[in-house]
Z-matrix of the N, CA and C atoms (Angstrom, degrees):
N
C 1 1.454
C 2 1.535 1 109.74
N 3 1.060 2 104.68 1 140.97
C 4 1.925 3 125.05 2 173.25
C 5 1.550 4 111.79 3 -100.57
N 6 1.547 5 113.59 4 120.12
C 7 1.245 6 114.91 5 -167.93
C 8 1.878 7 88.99 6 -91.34
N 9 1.296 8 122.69 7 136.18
C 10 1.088 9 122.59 8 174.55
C 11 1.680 10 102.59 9 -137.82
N 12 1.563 11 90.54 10 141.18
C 13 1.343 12 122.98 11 -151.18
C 14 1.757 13 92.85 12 -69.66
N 15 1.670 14 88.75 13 164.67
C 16 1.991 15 99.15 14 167.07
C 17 1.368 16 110.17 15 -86.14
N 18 1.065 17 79.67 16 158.41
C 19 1.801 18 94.31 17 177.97
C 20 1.644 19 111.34 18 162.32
N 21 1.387 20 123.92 19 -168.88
C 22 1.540 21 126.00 20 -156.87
C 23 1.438 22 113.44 21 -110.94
N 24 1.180 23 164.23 22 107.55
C 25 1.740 24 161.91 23 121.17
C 26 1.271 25 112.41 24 -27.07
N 27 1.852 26 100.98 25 124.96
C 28 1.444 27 99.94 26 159.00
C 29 1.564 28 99.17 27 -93.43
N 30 1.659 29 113.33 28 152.88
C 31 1.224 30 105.09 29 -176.63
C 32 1.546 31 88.91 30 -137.41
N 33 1.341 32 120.76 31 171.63
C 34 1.496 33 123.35 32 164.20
C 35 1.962 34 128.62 33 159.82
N 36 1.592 35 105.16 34 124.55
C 37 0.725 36 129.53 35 -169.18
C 38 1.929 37 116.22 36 -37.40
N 39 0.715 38 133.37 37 102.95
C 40 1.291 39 137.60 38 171.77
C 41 1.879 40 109.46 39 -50.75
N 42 1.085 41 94.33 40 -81.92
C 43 1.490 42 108.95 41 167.24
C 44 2.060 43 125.87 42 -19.58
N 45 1.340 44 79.71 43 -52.57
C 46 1.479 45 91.07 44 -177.49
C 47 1.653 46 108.24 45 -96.18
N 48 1.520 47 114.23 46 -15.28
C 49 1.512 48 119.27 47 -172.75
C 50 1.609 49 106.86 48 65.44
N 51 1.239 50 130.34 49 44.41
C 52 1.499 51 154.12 50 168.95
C 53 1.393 52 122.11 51 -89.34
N 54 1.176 53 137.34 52 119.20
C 55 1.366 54 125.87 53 171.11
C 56 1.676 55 95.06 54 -128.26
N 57 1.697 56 101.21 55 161.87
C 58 1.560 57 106.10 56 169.91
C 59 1.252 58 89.85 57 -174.13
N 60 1.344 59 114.29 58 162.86
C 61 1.751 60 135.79 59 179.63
C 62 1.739 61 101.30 60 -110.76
N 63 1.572 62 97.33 61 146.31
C 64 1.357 63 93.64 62 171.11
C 65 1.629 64 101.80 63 -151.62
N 66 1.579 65 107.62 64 141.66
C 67 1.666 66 125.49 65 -163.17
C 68 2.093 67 93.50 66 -80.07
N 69 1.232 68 86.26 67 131.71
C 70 1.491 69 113.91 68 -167.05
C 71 1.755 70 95.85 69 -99.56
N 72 1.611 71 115.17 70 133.43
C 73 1.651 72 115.90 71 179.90
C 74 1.753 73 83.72 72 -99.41
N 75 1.401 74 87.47 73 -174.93
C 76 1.673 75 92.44 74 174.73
C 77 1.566 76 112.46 75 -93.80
N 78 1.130 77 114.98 76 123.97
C 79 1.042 78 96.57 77 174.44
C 80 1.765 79 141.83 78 -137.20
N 81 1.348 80 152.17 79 -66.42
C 82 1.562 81 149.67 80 132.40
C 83 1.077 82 100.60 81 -165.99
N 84 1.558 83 116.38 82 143.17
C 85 1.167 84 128.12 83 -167.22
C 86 1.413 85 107.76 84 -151.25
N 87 1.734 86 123.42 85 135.78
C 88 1.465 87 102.50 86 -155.15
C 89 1.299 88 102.77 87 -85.71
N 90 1.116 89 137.64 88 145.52
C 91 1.362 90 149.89 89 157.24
C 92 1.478 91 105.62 90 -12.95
N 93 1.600 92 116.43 91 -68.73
C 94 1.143 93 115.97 92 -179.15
C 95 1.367 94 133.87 93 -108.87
N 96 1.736 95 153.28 94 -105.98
C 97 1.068 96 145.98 95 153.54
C 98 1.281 97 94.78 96 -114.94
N 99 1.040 98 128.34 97 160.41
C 100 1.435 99 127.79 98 159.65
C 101 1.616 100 115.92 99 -45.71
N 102 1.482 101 122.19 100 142.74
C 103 1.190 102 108.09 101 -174.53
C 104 1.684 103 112.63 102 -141.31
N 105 1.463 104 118.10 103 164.62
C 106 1.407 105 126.54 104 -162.94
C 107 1.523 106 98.02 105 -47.72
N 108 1.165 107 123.62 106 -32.17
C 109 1.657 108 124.42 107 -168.03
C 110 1.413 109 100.90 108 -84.41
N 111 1.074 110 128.94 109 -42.22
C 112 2.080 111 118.71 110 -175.28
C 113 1.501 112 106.86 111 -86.46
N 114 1.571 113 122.89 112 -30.21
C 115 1.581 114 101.61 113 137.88
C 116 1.222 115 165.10 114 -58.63
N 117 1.623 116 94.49 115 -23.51
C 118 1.878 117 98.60 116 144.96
C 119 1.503 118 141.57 117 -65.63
N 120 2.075 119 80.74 118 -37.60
C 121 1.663 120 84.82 119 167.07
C 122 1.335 121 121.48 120 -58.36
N 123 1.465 122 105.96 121 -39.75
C 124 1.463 123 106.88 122 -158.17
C 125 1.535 124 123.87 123 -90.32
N 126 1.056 125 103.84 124 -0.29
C 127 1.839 126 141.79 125 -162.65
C 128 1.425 127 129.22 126 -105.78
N 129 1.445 128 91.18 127 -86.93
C 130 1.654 129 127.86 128 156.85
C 131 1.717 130 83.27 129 107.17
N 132 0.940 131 114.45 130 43.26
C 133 1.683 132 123.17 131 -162.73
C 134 1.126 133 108.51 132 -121.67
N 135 1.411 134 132.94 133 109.56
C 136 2.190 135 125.89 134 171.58
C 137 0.769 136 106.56 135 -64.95
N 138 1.438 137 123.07 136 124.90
C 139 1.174 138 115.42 137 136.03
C 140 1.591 139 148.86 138 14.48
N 141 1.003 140 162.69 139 155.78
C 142 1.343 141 145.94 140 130.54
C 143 1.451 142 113.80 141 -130.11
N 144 1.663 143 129.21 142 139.04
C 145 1.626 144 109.18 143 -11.12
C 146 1.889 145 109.13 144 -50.39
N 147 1.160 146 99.88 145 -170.54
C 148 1.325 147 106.61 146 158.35
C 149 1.908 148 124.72 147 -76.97
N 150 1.362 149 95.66 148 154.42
C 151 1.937 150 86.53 149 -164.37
C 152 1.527 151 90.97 150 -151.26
N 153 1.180 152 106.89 151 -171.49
C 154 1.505 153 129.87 152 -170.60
C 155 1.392 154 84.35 153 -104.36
N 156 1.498 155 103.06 154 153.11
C 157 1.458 156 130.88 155 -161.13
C 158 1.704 157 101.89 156 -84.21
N 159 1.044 158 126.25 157 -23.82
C 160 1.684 159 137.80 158 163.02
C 161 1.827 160 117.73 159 -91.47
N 162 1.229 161 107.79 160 -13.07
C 163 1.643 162 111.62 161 149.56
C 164 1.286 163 132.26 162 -48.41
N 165 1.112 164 108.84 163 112.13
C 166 1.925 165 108.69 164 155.29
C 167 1.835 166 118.84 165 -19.60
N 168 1.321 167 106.33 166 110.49
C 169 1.402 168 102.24 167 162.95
C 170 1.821 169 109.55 168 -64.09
N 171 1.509 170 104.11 169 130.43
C 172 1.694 171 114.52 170 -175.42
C 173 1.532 172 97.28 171 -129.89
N 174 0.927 173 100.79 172 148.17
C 175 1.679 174 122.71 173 169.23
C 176 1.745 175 103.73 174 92.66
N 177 0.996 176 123.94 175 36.71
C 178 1.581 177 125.41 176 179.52
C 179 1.548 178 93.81 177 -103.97
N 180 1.150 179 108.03 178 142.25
C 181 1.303 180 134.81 179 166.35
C 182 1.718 181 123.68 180 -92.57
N 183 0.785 182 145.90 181 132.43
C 184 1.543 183 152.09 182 -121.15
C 185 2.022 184 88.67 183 -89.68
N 186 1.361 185 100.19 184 -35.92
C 187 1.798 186 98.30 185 172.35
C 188 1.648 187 105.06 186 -84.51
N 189 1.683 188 137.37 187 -6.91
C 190 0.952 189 122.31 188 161.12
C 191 1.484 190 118.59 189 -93.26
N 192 1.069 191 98.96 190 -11.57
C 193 1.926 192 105.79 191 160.66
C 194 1.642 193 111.61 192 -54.63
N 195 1.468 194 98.83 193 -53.18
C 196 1.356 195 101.94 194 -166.24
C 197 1.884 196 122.02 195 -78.45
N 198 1.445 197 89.83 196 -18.70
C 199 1.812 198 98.46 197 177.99
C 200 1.575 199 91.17 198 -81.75
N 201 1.587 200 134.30 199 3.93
C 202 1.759 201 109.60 200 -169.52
C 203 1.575 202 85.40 201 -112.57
N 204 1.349 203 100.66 202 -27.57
C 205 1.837 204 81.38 203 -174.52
C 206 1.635 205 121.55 204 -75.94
N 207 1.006 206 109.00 205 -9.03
C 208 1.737 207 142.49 206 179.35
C 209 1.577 208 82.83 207 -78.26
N 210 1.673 209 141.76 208 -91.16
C 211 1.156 210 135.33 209 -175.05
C 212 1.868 211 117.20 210 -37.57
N 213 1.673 212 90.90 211 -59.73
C 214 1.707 213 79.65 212 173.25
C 215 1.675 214 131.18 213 -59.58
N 216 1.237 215 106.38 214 -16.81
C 217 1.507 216 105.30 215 160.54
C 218 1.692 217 118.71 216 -76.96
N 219 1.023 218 111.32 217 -42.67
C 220 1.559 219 92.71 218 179.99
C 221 1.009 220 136.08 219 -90.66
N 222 1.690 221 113.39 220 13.95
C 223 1.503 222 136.34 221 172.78
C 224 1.719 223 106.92 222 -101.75
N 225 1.657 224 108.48 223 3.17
C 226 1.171 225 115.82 224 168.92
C 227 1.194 226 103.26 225 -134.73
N 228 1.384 227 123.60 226 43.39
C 229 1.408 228 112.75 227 164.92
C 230 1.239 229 126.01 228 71.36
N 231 1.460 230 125.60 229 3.10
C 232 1.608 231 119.07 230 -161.71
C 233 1.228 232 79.97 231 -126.91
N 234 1.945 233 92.67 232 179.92
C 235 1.575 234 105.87 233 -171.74
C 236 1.067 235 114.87 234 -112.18
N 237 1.405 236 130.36 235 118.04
C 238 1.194 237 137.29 236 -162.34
C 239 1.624 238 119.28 237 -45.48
N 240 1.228 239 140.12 238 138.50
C 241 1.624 240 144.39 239 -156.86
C 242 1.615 241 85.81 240 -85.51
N 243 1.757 242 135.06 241 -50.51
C 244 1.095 243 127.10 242 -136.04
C 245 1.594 244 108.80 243 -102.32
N 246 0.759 245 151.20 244 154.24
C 247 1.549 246 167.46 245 -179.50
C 248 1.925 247 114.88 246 -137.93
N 249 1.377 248 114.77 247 114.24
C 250 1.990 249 119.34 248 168.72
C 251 1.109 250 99.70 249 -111.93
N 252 1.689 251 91.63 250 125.53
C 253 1.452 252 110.26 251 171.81
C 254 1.381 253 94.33 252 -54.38
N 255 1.439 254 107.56 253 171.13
C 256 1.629 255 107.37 254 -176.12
C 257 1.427 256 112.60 255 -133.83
N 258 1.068 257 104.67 256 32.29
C 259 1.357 258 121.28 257 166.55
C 260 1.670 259 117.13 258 -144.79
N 261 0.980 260 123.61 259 -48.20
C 262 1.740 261 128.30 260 151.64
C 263 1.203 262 126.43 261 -69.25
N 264 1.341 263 122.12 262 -27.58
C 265 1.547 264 131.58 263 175.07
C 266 1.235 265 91.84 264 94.42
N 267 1.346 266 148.25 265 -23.87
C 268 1.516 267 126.59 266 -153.27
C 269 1.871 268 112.72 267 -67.40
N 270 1.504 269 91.09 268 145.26
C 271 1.600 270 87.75 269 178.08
C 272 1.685 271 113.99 270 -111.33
N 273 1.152 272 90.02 271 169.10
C 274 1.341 273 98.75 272 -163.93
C 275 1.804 274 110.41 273 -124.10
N 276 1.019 275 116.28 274 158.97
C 277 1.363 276 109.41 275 -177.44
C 278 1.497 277 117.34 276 -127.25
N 279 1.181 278 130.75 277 132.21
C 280 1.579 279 121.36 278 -179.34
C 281 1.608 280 114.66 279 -115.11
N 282 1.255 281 111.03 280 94.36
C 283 1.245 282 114.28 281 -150.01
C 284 1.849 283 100.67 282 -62.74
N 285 1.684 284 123.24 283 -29.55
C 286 0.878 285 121.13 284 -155.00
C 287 1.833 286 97.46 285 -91.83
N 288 0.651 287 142.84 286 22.72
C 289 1.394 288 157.04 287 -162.93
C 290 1.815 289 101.38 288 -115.29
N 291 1.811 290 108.21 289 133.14
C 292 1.303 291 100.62 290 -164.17
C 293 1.904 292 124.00 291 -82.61
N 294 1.699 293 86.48 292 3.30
C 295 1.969 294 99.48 293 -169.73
C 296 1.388 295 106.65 294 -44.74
N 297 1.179 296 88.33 295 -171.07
C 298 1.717 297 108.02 296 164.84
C 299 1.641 298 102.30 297 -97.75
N 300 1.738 299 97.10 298 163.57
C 301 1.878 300 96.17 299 -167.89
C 302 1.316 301 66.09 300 -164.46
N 303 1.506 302 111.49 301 174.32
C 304 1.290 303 152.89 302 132.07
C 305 1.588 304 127.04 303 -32.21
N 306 0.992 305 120.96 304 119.12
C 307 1.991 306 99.99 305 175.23
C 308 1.448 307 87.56 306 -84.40
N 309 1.604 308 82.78 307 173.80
C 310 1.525 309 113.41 308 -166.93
C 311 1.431 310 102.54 309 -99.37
N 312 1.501 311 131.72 310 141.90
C 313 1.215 312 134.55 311 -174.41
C 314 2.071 313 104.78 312 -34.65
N 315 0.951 314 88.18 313 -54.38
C 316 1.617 315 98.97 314 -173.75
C 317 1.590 316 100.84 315 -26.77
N 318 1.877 317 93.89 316 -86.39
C 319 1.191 318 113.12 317 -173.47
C 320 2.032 319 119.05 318 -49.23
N 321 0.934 320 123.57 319 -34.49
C 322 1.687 321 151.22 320 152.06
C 323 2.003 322 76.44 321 -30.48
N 324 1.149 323 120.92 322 -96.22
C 325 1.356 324 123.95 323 -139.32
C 326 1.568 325 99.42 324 -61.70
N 327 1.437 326 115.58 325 -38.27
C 328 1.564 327 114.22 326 179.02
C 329 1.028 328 124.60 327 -47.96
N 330 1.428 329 96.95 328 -50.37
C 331 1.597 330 101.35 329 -169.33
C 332 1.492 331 104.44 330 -84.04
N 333 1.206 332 127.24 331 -16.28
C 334 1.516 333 111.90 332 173.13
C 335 1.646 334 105.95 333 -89.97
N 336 1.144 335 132.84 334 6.98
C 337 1.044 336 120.92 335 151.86
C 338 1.256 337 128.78 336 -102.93
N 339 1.280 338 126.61 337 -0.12
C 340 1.539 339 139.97 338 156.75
C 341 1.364 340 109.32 339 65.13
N 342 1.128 341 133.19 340 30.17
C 343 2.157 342 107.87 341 -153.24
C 344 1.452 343 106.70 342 108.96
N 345 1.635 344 114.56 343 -43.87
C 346 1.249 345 101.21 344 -156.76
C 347 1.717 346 126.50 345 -78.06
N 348 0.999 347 118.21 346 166.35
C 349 1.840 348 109.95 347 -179.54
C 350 2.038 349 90.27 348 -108.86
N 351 0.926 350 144.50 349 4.00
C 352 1.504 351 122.00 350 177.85
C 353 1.113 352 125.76 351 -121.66
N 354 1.458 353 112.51 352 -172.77
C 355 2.026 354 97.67 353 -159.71
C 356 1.416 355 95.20 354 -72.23
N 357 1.306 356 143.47 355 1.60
C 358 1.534 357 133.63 356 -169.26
C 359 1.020 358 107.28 357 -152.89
N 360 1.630 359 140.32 358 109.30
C 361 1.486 360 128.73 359 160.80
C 362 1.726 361 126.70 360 -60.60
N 363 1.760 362 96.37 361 38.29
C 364 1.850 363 89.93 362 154.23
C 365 1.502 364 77.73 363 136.42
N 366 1.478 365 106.30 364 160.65
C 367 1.462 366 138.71 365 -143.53
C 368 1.631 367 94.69 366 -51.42
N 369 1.371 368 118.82 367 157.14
C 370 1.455 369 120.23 368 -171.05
C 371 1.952 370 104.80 369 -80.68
N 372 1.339 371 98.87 370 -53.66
C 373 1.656 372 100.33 371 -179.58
C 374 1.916 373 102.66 372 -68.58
N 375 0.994 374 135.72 373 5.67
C 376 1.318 375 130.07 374 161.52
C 377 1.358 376 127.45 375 -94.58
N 378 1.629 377 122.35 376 -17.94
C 379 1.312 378 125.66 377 -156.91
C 380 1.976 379 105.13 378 -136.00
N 381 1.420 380 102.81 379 0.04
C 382 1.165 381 85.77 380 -176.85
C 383 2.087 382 98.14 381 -175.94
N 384 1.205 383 111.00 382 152.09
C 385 1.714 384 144.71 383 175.97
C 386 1.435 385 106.64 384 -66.63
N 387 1.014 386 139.82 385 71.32
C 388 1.602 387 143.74 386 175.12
C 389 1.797 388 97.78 387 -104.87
N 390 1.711 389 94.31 388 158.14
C 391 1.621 390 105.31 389 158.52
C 392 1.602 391 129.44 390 -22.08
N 393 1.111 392 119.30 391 -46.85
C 394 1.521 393 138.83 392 176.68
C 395 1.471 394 118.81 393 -71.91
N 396 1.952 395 120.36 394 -23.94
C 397 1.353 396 93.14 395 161.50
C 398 1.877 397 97.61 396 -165.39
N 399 1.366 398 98.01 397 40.11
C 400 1.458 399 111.42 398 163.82
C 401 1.794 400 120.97 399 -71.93
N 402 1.511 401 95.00 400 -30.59
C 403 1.619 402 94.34 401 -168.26
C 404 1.290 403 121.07 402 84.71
N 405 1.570 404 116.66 403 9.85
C 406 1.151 405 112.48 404 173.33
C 407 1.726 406 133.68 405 105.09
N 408 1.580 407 83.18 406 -17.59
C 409 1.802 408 95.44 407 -171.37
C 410 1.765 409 97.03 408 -158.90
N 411 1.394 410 121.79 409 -175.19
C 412 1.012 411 128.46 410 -154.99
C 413 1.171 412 104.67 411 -70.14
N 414 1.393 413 143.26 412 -160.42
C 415 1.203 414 155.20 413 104.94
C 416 1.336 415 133.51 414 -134.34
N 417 1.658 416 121.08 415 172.46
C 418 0.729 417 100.65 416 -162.90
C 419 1.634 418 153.05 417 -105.30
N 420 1.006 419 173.55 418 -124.05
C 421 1.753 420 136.69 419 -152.50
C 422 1.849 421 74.22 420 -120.09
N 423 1.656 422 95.94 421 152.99
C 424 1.190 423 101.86 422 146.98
C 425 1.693 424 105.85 423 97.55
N 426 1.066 425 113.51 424 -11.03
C 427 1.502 426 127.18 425 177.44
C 428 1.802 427 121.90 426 -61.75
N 429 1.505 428 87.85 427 -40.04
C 430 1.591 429 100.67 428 174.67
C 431 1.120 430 114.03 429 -107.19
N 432 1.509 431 113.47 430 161.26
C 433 1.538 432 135.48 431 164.20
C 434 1.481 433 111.34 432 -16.09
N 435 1.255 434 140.98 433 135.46
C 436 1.561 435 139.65 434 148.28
C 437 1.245 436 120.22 435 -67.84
N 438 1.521 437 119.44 436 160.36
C 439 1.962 438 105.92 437 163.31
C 440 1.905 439 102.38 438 -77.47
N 441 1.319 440 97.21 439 -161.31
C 442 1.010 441 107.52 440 -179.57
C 443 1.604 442 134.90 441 -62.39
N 444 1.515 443 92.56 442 -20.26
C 445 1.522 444 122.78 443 162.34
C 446 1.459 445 134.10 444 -69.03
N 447 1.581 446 90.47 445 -14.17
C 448 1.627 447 71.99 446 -156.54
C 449 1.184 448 129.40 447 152.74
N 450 1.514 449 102.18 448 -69.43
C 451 1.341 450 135.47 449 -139.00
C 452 1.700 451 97.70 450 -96.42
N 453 1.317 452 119.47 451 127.79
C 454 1.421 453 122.59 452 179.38
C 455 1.485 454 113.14 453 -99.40
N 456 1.503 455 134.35 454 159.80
C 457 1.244 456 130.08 455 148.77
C 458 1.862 457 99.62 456 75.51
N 459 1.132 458 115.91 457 46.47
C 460 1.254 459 113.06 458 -176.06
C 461 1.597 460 102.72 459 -100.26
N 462 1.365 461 109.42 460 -44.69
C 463 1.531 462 119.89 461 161.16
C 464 1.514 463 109.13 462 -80.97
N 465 1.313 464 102.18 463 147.77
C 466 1.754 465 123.99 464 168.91
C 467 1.560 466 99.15 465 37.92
N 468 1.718 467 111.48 466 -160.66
C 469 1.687 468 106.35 467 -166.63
C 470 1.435 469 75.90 468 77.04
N 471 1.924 470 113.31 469 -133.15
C 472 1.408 471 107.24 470 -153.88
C 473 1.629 472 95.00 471 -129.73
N 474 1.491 473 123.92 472 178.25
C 475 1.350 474 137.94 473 -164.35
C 476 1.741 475 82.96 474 -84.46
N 477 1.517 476 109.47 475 159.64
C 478 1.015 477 139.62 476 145.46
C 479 1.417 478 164.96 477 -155.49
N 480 1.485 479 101.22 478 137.36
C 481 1.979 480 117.77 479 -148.37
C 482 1.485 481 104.52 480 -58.05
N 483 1.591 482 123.67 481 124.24
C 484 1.394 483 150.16 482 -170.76
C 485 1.354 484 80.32 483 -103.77
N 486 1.801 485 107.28 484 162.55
C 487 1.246 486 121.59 485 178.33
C 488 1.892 487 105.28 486 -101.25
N 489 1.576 488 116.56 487 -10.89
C 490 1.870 489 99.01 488 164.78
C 491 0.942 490 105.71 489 -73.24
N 492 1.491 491 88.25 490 157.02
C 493 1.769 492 117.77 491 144.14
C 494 1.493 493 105.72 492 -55.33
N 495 1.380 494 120.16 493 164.43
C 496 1.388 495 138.31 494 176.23
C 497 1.218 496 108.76 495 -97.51
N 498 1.227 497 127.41 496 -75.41
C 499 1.415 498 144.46 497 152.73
C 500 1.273 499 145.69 498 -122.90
N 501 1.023 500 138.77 499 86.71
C 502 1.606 501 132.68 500 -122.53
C 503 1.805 502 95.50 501 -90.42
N 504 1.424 503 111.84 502 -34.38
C 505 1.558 504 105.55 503 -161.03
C 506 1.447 505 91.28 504 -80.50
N 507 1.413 506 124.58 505 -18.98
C 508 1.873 507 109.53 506 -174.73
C 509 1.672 508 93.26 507 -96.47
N 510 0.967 509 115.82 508 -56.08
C 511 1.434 510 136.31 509 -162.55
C 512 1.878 511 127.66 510 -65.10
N 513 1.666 512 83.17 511 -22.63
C 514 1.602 513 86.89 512 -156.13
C 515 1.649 514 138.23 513 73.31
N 516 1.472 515 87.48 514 -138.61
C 517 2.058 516 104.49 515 163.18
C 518 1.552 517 103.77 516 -52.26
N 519 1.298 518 150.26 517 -71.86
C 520 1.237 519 169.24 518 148.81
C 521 1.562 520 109.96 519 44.18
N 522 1.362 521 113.29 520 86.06
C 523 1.362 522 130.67 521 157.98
C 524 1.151 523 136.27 522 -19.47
N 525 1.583 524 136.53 523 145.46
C 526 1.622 525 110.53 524 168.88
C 527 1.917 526 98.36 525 -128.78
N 528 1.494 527 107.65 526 132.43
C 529 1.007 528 109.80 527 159.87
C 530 1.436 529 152.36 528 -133.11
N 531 1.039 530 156.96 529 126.11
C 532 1.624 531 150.78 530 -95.28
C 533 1.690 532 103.27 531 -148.51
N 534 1.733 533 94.85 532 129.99
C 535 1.600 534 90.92 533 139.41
C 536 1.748 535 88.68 534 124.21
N 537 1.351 536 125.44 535 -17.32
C 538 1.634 537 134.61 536 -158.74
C 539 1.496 538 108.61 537 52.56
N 540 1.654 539 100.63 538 -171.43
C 541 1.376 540 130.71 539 165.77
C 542 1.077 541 151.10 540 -160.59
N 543 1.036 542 121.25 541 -165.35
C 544 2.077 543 113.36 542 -155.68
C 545 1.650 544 86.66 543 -62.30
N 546 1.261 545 136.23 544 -46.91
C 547 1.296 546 108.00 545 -173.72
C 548 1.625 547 133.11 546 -72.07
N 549 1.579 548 93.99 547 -10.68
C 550 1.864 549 118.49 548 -168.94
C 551 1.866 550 95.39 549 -68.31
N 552 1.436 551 105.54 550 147.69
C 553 1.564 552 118.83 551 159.33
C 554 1.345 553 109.99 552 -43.66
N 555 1.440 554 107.15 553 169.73
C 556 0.956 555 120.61 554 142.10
C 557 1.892 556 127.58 555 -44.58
N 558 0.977 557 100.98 556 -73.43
C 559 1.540 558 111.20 557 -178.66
C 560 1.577 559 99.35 558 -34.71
N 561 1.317 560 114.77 559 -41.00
C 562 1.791 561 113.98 560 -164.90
C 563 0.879 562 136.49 561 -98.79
N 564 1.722 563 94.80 562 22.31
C 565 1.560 564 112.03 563 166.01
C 566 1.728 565 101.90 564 -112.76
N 567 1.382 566 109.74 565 92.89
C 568 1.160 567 104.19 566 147.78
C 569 1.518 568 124.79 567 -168.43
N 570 1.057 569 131.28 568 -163.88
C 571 1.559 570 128.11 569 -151.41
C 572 1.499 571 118.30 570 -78.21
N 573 1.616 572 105.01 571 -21.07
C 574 1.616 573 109.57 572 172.15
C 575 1.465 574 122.56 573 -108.97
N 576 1.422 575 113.57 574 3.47
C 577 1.415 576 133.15 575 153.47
C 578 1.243 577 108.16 576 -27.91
N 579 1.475 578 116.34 577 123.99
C 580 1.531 579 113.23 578 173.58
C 581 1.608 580 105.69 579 -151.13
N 582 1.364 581 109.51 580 118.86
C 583 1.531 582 127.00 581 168.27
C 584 1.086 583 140.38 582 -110.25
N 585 1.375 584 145.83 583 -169.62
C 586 1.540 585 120.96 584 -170.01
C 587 1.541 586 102.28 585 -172.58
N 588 1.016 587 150.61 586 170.62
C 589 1.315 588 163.37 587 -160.20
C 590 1.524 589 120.24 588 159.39
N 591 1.408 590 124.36 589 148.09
C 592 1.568 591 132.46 590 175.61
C 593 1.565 592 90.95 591 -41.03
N 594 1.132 593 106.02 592 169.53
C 595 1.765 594 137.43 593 165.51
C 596 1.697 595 94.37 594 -52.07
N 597 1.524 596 93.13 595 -60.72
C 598 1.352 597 80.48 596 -156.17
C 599 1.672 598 136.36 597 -101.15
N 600 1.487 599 99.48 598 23.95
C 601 1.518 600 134.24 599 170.33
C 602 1.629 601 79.50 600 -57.21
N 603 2.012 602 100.51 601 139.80
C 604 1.594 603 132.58 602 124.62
C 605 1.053 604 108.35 603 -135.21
N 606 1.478 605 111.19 604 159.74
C 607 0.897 606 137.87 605 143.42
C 608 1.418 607 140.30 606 -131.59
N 609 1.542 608 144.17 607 -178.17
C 610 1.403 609 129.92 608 176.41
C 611 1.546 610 115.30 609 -78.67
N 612 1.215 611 135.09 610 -7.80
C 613 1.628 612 131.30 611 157.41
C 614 1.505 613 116.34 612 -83.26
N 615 1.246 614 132.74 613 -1.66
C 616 1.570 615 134.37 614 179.30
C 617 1.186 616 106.05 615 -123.78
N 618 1.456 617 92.98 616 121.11
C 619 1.422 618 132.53 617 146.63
C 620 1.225 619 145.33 618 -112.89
N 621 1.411 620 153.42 619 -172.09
C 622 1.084 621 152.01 620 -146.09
C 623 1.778 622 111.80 621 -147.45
N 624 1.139 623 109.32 622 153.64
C 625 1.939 624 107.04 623 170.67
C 626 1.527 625 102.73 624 -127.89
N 627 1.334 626 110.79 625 169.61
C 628 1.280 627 122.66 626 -176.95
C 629 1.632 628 116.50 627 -96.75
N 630 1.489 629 133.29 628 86.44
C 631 1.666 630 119.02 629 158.85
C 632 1.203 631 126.75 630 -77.28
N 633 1.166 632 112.84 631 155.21
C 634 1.753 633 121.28 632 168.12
C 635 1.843 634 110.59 633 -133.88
N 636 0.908 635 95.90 634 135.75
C 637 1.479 636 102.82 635 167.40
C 638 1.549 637 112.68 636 -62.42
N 639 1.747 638 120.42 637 151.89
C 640 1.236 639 105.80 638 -170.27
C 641 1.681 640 87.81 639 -138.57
């Protein structure tokens, strides 16, 4: 995990032509995406498909994000962030709780921009797995450049599941997730990229990262 500092995000809706800033706590962020190897540990669960043990976990669904970070906390002793109602399913989040969770779109955009002001903190074929020189399929974490933080695989490699809603009154349930992937353009790897899907959408370009409250 990467402890990344406080500070402020501009963030803003394209769609709606919306902008707003929002104050960032400090908080941990994993170095890399979650990967086929800390889901076995943390699981005892394969993958699917099958992958290399330093691969991006792909095909998780934004509620199987949230049942692993719930496991990876209590195989480390902490207390899990997430709570399902058990009759509606709805989840809940406890921000003050020390588990692992999801970052929040906010924090997602900060830390992949490290410092930086542009759609990419540093050349596209240096920092990240897009259409143009992925090969077609995932690979695995750690191959490219970091930002200034740290933090690897924030662009392309695979999408990853934020804990907002997108838009709840058009959208509903409807997820938001950041960052593109090995199959995404060029153009759609970058830091203000914003996508969305049901809860319970996977696919093989989305994946997930690890936060903790600090």
């Amino acid at each position: 995990m990467v402890r990344v500092p406080g500070g402020t995000v501009d963030l803003r809706d394209d769609r709606r032509g919306t902008r707003w800033t929002t104050d960032i706590a400090p908080f941990l962020l994993g170095r890399h995406p979650v990967t086929a190897d800390l889901l076995r540990s943390a699981t005892g669960a394969d993958p699917a498909p099958a992958t290399s043990g330093a691969s991006p976990v792909t095909n998780v669904s934004w509620l199987d994000a949230i049942d692993i970070c719930n496991a990876i906390s209590a195989r480390s002793g902490l207390t899990p962030a997430y709570t399902r109602d058990a009759d509606g399913g709805e989840v809940t989040c406890d921000r003050d709780a020390d588990g692992y969770r999801l970052p929040t779109e906010a924090e997602w955009q900060y830390a992949c921009k490290a410092g930086t002001e542009g759609y990419r903190y540093g050349a596209i074929d240096d920092i990240a797995w897009y259409a143009d020189n992925s090969g077609g399929g995932v690979r695995d974490v750690g191959g490219k450049a970091p930002n200034a933080w740290g933090l690897h695989d924030m662009l392309g490699n695979v999408w990853e599941w934020c804990w907002d809603l997108y838009d709840e009154e058009v959208y509903g349930s409807y997820r938001i997730f950041r960052g593109g992937g090995w199959a995404e353009s060029e153009r759609g790897c970058g830091a203000t990229v914003r996508r969305r899907s049901h809860p319970t959408f996977a696919i093989d370009d989305l994946g997930f990262r690890l936060a903790r409250t600090v």
